[in-house]
N, C-alpha and C positions, 0 to 999 in steps of 0.2 A: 339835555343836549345844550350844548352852546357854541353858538358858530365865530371862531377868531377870526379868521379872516376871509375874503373871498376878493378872487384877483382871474382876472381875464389873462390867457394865456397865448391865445390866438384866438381866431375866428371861432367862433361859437363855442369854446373849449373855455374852462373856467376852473381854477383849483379853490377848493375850497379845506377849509381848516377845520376840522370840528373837533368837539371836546365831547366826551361822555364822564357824567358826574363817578367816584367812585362807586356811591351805596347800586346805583344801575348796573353799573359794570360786575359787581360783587353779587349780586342776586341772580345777573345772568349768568357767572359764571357756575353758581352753585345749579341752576337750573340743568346745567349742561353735564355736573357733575350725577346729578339724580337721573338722568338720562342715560349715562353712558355706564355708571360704575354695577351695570347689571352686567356687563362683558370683561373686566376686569378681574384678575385673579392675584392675589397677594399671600405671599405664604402667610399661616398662621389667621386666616379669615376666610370664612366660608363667599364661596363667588359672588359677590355682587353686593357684600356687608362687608369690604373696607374702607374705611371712614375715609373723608376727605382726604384731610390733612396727612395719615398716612399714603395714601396715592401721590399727594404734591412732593411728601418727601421723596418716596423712590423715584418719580416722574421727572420732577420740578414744579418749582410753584407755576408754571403758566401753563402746566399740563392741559387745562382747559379752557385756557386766553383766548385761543384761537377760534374756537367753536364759539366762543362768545360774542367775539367780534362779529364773525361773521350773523350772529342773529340779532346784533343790536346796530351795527353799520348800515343796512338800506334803509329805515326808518328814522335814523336820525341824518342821513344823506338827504331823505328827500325832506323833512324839516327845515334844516338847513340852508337848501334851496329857495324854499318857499319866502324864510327869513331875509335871505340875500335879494328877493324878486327875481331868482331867476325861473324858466321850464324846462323840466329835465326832458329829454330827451334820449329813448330806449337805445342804447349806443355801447360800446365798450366801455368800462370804466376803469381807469388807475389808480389803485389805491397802495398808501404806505401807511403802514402806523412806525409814530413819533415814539410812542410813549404808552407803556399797558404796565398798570403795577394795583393794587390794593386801593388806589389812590383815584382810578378811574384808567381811561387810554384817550392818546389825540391821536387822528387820524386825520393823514391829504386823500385829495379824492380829486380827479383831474375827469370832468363830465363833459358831455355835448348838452348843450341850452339850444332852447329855439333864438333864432336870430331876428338881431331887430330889424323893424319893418316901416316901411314909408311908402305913403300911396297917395298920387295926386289924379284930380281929373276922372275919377269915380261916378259924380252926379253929370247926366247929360249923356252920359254913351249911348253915340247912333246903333239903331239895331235897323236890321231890313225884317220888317212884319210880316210875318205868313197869313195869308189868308184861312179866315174862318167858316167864309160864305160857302157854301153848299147849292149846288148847281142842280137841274135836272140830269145832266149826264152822269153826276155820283150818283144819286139816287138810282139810276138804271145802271151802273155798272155795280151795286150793292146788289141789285134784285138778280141780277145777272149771274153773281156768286153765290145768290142762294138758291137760284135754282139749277146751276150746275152739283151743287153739294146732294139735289137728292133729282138728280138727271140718273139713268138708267143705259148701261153701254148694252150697243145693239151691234151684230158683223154687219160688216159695208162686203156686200158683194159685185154691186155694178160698178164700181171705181176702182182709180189706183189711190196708192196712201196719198192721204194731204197733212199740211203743217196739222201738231195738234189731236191728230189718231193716235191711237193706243194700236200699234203692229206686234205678234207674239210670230219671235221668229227665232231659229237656230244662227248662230255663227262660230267658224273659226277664224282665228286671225294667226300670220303669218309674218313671217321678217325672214328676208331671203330664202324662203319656201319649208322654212320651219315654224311649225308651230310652238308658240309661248306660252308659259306659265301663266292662266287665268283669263287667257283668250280666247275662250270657247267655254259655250252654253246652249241648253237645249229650249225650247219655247218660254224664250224669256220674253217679258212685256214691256217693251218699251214705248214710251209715251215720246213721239218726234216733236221737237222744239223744248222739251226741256232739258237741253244741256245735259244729259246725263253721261252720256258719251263723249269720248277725245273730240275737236272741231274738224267737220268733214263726215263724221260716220251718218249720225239722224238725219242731215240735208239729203244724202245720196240714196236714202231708202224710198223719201219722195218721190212718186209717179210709178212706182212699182206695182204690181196687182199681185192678192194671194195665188199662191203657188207657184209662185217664179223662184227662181234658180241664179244667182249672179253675184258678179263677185266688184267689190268695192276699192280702190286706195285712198289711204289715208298716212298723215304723218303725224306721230308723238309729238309733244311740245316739248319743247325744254326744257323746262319744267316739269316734266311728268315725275311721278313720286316713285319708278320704276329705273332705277338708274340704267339698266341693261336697254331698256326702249328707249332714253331720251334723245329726240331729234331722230328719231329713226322710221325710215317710210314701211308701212306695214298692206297687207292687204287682209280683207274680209271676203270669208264664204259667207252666203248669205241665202238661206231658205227662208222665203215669207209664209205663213204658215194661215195666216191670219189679221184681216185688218177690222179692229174697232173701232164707234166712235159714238159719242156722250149724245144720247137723245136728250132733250131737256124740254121738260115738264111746260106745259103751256101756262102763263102769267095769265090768269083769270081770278073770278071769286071765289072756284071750288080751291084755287090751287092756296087762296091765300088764308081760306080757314082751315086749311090744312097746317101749315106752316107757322099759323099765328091765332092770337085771342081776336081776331077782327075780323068782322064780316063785310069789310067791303075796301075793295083798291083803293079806295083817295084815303082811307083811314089809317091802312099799312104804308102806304106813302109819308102820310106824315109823319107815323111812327120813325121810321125810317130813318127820314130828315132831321127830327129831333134827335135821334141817336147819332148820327152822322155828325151834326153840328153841334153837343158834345164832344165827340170825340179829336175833331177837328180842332174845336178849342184846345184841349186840354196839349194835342199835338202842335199848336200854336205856340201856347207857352211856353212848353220845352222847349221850343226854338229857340224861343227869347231867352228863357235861362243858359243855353247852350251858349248863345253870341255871348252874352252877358261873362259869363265864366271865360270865355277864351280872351275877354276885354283886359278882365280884372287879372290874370295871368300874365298879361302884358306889360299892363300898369305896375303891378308890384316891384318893389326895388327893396330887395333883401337876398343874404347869401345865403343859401337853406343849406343845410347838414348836410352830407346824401346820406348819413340815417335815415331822416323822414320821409326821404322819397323809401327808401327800402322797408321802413317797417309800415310801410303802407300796402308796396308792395306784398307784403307778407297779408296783410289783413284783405288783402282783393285775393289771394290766391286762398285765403281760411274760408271766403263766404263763397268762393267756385268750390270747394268740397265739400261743405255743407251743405249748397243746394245737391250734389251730387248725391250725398250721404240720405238725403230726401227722398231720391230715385231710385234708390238701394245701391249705387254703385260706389265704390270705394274709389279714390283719386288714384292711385297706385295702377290700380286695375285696369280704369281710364286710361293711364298715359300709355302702357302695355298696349293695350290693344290700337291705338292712335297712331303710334309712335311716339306720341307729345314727351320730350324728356324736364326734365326740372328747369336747366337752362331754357328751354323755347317759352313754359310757361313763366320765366319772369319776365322775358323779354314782351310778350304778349301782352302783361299789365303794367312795364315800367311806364310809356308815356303816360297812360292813362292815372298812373300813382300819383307823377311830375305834378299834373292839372290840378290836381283834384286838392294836394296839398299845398299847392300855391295860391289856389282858389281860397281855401278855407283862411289860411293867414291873412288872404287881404279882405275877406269879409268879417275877419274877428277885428283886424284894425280899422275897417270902418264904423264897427258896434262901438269902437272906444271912439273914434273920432266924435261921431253923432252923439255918445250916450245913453247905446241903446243898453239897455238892463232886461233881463226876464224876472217878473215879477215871481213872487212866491204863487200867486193864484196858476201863473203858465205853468211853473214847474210841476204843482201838482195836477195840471192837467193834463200836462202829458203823460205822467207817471198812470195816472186812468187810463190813457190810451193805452199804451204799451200794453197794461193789464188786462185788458180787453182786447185785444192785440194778439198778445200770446195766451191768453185764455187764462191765468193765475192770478193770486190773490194780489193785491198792490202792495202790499207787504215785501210779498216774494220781488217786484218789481226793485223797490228801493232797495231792497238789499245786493240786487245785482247792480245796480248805475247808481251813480253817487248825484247829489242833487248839484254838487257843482260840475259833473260832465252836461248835467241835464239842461242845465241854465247855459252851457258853451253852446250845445245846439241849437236851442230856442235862438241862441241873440247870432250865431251864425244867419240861422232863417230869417230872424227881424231883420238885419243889414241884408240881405239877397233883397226882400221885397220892396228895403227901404231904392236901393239901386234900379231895380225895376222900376220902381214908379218915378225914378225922376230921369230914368231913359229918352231919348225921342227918338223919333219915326223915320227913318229916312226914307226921301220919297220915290 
């Protein structure tokens, strides 16, 4: 490969000029011929034993040019690239060939590069600190959830519902004294205050007592995902059938060697708090990297492709079906049942694409600014992780990420930590 020229065309667009030697071009073309000449039939030669050169004559000599080009053009495109200092960028590409003879072929090739990038005002970004501290009232609003999680539902018979009861009750609902498509059920459970109903249904079953009889209004949102209801006043029959609610387990000693390896309250206490304050941390952090990332977004000053935002997009909507593929369900199947169509899901991860790829450019040119490098000892260590990671041999690891993706992560990471620690506080 040899690169003649390479020349900016526009905004992140770059033509470049490549050459391919003849003897290259000539081996691939024969490659192409060993390939293909099993499908060829030539009087006077049994299928797939006519020689080259016969094929070129009845075809033409470049009967296999094109097949050639095409398996020896991306690899010497992305060559090329590399040569010039540019980064390709997965994008449409223009190509023309000059020239294809015995002799070798040149070929133009008109690509998206990443764009260059400038960032000032990096070190020093105010963040607002979330607290780490851990109060008595977490620690009892934790215990609080653990012993709802193994509380026991009891019927309430001397009351009416209150916020928070689990009521199993029949309704029909109605729009101008018809009843609708999926408005009506028979001793369904609903739990009052969790939203699970339009606004206005679970308030009005409040102070009601089982085996009451009465009927409720309510109005659709406008929004409702029912176009025939939207904004539309409805009414509910309403038989209460049944009111539950969560006994919970008393917080003592027996409750807590139940629940845990510890024999004694102040001991699950601290457990607790250490866990908490963990957790806290860790949720701290992400704070910080949150602010931090929306900082460095702001700060960057470069034109990005909208390739990059879209083949990102692409790779957040590859790792939503993969987790899905995990659960057994297939994306396809998902959107079906959802509604979700293709357009809603890219709209859903375009901003989040924007961030994330503006992010990463301005912490790669921070790595260059600083100098930050991934040592060969990091790359191999992360190459462990990963292997350990995904359970496979390290072997198997390198062969799937190349050590120079592996070294762009690493020095992304170093610049994020490098930014973090020279952050400050605002107070």
């Amino acid at each position: 490969m040899k690169l003649i020229s390479s020349n900016k065309v526009e905004t992140n667009r770059y033509e470049l000029v490549v050459e391919i030697d003849g003897v290259t071009f000539m081996n691939a073309v024969n490659a192409v011929y060993k390939k293909e000449v099993k499908n060829i039939n030539i009087p006077g030669f049994r299928k797939g034993k006519a020689p080259r050169a016969m094929i070129e004559k009845m075809y033409g000599t470049g009967v296999f040019y094109e097949d050639a080009m095409k398996e020896l053009y991306p690899a010497a495109l992305t060559e090329a690239a590399e040569e010039a200092g540019l980064a390709l960028v997965r994008d449409k590409v223009d190509v023309d060939v000059d020239k294809a003879d015995k002799d070798g072929f040149v070929f133009k090739a008109v690509v998206t590069v990443e764009p260059e990038v400038t960032i000032e005002n990096y070190k020093g970004i105010a963040v607002k600190p979330m607290s780490a501290e851990v109060t008595e009232e977490d620690i009892d609003e934790e215990i609080k959830k653990i012993r709802q999680r193994n509380s026991r539902l009891v019927t309430v018979e001397d009351r009416a519902a209150e916020n928070e009861d689990i009521t199993v009750i029949d309704f029909k609902g109605m729009v101008d004294g018809v009843a609708f498509e999926g408005g009506t059920a028979e001793n369904y459970n609903l739990t009052l205050g969790s939203g699970a109903f339009i606004p206005g249904f679970e308030e009005q079953l409040i102070g009601h007592k089982a085996g009451e009889e009465f009927t409720i209004d309510v109005t659709f949102p406008e929004d409702y995902q029912v176009d025939e209801l939207k904004g539309k006043a409805a009414q509910f029959e309403i038989k209460l059938h049944e009111i539950k609610t969560r006994e919970l387990p008393a917080f003592d000693e027996d409750f807590v060697k139940d629940v845990s390896e510890f024999d004694t309250i102040d001991a699950y206490k601290a457990d607790i708090k250490e866990k908490l304050s963990e957790s806290k941390k860790n949720e701290a952090n992400a704070d910080k990297e949150r602010q931090i990332a929306d900082k460095l977004a702001e700060l960057l000053q470069a034109e990005v492709p909208e390739a990059m935002y879209e083949n990102q997009v692409e790779s957040l909507i590859d790792e939503f079906s993969m987790n899905l593929r995990m659960q057994g369900i297939d994306l396809d199947m998902y959107m079906q049942y959802t509604g979700l169509t293709v357009e809603k899901l890219h709209d859903t991860y375009y901003d989040r694409a924007v961030s994330q790829v503006k992010v990463r450019l301005a912490l790669r040119k921070i790595a260059e600014l600083e100098n930050i490098k991934a040592t060969d000892e990091d790359v191999e260590n992360k190459y462990n992780e990963l292997a350990t990671s995904y359970k496979v041999e390290v072997d198997k690891v390198k062969a799937a990420f190349s050590a120079k993706d592996i070294a762009g992560d690493i020095e992304v990471a170093k610049a994020l930590e490098f930014v973090k620690e020279n952050a400050v506080n605002e107070e």
